[in-house]
ZAPA-327875 format. One record per residue: residue in one letter; x, y, z of N, C-alpha, C in turn. Coordinates in nm, 4 decimals. Example, Ala and Ser with C-alpha at 12.3 -4.5 7.8 and 13.67 -1.06 7.14 Angstrom:
<recs>
+-----+----------+----------+----------+----------+----------+----------+----------+----------+----------+
: res :   n_east :  n_north :     n_up :  ca_east : ca_north :    ca_up :   c_east :  c_north :     c_up :
+-----+----------+----------+----------+----------+----------+----------+----------+----------+----------+
:   A :   1.3190 :  -0.5690 :   0.7800 :   1.2300 :  -0.4500 :   0.7800 :   1.3200 :  -0.3300 :   0.7800 :
:   S :   1.2850 :  -0.2250 :   0.7080 :   1.3670 :  -0.1060 :   0.7140 :   1.2900 :   0.0030 :   0.7870 :
+-----+----------+----------+----------+----------+----------+----------+----------+----------+----------+
</recs>
This chain:
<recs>
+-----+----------+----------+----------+----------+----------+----------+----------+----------+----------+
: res :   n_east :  n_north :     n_up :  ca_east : ca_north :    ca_up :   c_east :  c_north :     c_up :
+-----+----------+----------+----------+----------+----------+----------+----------+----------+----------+
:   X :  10.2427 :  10.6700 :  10.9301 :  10.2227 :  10.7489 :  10.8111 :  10.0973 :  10.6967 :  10.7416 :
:   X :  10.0299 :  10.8040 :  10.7165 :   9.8471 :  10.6998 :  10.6419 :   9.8967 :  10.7210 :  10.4890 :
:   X :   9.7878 :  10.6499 :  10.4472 :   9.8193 :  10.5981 :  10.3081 :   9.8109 :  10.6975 :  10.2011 :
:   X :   9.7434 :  10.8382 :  10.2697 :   9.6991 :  10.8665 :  10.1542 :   9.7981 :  11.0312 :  10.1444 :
:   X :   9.8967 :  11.0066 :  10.2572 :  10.0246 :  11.1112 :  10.2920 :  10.1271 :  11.0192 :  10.1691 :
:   X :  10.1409 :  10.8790 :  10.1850 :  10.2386 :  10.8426 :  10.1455 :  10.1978 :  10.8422 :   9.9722 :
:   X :  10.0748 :  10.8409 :   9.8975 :   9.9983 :  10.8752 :   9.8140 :  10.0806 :  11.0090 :   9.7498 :
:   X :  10.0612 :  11.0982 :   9.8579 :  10.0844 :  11.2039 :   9.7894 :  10.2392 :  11.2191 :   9.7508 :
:   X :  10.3266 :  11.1437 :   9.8304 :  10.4539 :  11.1579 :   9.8263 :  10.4921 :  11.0485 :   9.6703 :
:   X :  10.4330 :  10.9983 :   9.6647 :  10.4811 :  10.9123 :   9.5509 :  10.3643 :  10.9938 :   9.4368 :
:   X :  10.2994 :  11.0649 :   9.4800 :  10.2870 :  11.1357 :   9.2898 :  10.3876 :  11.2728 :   9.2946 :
:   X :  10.3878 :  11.2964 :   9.4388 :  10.4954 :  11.4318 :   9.4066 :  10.6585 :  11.3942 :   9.3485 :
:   X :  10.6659 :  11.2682 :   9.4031 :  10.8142 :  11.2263 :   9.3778 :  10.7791 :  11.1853 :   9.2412 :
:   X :  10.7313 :  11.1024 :   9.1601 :  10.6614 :  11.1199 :   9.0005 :  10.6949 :  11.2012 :   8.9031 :
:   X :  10.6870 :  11.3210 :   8.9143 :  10.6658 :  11.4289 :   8.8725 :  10.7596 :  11.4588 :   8.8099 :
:   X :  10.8895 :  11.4923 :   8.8946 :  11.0479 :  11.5341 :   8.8445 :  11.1217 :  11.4349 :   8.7656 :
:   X :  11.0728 :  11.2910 :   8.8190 :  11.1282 :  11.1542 :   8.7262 :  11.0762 :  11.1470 :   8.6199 :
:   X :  10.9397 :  11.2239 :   8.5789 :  10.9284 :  11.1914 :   8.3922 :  10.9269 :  11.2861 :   8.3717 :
:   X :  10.9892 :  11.4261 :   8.4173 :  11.0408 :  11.5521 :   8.3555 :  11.1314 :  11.5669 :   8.3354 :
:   X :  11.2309 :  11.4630 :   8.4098 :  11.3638 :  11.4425 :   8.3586 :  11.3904 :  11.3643 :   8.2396 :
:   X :  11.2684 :  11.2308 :   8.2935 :  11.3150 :  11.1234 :   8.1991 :  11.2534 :  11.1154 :   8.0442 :
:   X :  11.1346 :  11.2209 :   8.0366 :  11.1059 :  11.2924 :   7.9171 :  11.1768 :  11.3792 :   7.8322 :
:   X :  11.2944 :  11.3787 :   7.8711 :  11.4225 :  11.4762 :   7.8159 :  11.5603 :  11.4122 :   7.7945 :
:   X :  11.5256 :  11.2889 :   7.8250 :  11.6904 :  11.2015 :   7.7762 :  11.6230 :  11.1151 :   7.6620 :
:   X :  11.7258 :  11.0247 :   7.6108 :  11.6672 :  10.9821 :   7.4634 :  11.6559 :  10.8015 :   7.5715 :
:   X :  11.5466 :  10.7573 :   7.5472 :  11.4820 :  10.6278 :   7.5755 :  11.4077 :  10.6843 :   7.7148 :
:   X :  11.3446 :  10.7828 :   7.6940 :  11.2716 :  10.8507 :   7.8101 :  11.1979 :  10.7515 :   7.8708 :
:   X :  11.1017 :  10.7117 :   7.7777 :  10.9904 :  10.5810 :   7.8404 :  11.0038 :  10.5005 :   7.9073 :
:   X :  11.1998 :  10.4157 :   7.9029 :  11.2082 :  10.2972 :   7.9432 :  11.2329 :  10.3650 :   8.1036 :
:   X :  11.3323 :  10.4578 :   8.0932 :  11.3767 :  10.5333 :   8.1969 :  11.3115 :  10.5522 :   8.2713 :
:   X :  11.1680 :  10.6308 :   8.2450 :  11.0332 :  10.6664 :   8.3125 :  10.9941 :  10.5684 :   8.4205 :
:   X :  10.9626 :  10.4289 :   8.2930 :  10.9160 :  10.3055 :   8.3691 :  10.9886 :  10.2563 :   8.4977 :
:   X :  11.1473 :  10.2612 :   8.4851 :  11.1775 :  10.2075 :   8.5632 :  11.1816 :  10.2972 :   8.6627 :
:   X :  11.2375 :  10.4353 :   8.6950 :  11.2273 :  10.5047 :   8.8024 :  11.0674 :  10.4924 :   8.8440 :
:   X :  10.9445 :  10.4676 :   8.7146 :  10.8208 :  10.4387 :   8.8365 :  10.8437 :  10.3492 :   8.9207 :
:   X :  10.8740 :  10.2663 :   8.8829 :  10.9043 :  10.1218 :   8.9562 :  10.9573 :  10.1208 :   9.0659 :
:   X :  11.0915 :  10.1714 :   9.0875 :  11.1896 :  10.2075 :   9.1887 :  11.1182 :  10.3077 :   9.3243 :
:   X :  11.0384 :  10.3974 :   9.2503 :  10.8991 :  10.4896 :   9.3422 :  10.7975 :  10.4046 :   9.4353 :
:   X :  10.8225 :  10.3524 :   9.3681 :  10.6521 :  10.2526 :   9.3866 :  10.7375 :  10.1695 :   9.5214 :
:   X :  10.8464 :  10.0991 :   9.4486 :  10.8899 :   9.9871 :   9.5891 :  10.9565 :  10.1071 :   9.7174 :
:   X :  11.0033 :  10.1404 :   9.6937 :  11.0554 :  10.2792 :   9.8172 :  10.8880 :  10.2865 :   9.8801 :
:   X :  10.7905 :  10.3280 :   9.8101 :  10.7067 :  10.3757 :   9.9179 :  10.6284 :  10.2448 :   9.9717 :
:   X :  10.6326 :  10.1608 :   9.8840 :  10.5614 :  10.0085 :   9.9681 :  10.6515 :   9.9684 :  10.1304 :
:   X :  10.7892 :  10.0001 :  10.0846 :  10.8742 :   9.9677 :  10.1738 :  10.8421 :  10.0480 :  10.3036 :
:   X :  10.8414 :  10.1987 :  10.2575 :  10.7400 :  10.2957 :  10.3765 :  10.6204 :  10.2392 :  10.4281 :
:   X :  10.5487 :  10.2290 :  10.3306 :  10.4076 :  10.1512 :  10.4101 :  10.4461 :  10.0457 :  10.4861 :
:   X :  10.5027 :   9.9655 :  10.4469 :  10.5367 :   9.8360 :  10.5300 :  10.5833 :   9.8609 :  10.6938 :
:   X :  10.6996 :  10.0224 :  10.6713 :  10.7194 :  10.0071 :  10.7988 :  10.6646 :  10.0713 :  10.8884 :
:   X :  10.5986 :  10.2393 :  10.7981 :  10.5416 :  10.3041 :  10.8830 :  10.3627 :  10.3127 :  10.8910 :
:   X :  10.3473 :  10.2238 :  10.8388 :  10.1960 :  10.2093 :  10.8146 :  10.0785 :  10.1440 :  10.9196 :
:   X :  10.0046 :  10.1193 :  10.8988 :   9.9225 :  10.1279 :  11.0129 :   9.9151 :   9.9446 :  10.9964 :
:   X :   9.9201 :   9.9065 :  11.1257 :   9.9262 :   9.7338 :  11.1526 :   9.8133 :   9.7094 :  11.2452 :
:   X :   9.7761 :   9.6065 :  11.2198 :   9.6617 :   9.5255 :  11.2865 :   9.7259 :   9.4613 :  11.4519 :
:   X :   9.7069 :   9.5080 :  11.5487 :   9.7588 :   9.4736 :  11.6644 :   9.6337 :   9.3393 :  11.7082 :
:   X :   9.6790 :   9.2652 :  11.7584 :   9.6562 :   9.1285 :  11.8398 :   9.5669 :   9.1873 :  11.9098 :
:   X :   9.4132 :   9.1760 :  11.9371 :   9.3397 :   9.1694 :  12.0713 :   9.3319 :   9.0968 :  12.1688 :
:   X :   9.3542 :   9.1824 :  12.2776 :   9.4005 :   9.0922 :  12.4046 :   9.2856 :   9.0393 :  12.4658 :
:   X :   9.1789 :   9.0500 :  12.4126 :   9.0361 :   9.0230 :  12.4836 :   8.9401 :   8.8638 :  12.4315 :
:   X :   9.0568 :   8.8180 :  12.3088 :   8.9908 :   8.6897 :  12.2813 :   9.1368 :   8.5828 :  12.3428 :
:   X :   9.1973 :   8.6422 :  12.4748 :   9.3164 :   8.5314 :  12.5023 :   9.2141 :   8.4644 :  12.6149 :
+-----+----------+----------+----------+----------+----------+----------+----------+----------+----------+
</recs>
C-alpha cells in the first residue's frame, strides 16, 4: 500500500470523526483522541503493508 493511498484513507476516515465529534458536548477532546486512534491504525498499516527496504544480495 504507498503512502500516499494510505494518506488519503486517513483524511477520508477524518472527516466523519470531527463531524460527529463536533456535535457531542466536549467535541475537541473527542476529536483529538479519535485523531489519535486514526493516526496509530494507519501507522500500524504502513508498518505492515508498506514498502520495506529488502537486503541486497550483491554486497554478500
Amino acid at each position: 500500500m504507498s503512502a500516499r493511498k494510505l494518506i488519503a484513507i486517513g483524511l477520508a476516515a477524518l472527516i466523519p470523526v470531527w463531524v460527529y465529534a463536533l456535535g457531542v458536548s466536549g467535541g475537541i477532546v473527542v476529536g483529538l483522541a479519535s485523531t489519535a486512534c486514526v493516526l496509530l491504525i494507519l501507522a500500524g498499516l504502513y508498518m505492515m503493508f508498506g514498502p520495506h527496504e529488502t537486503p541486497d544480495a550483491s554486497g554478500i
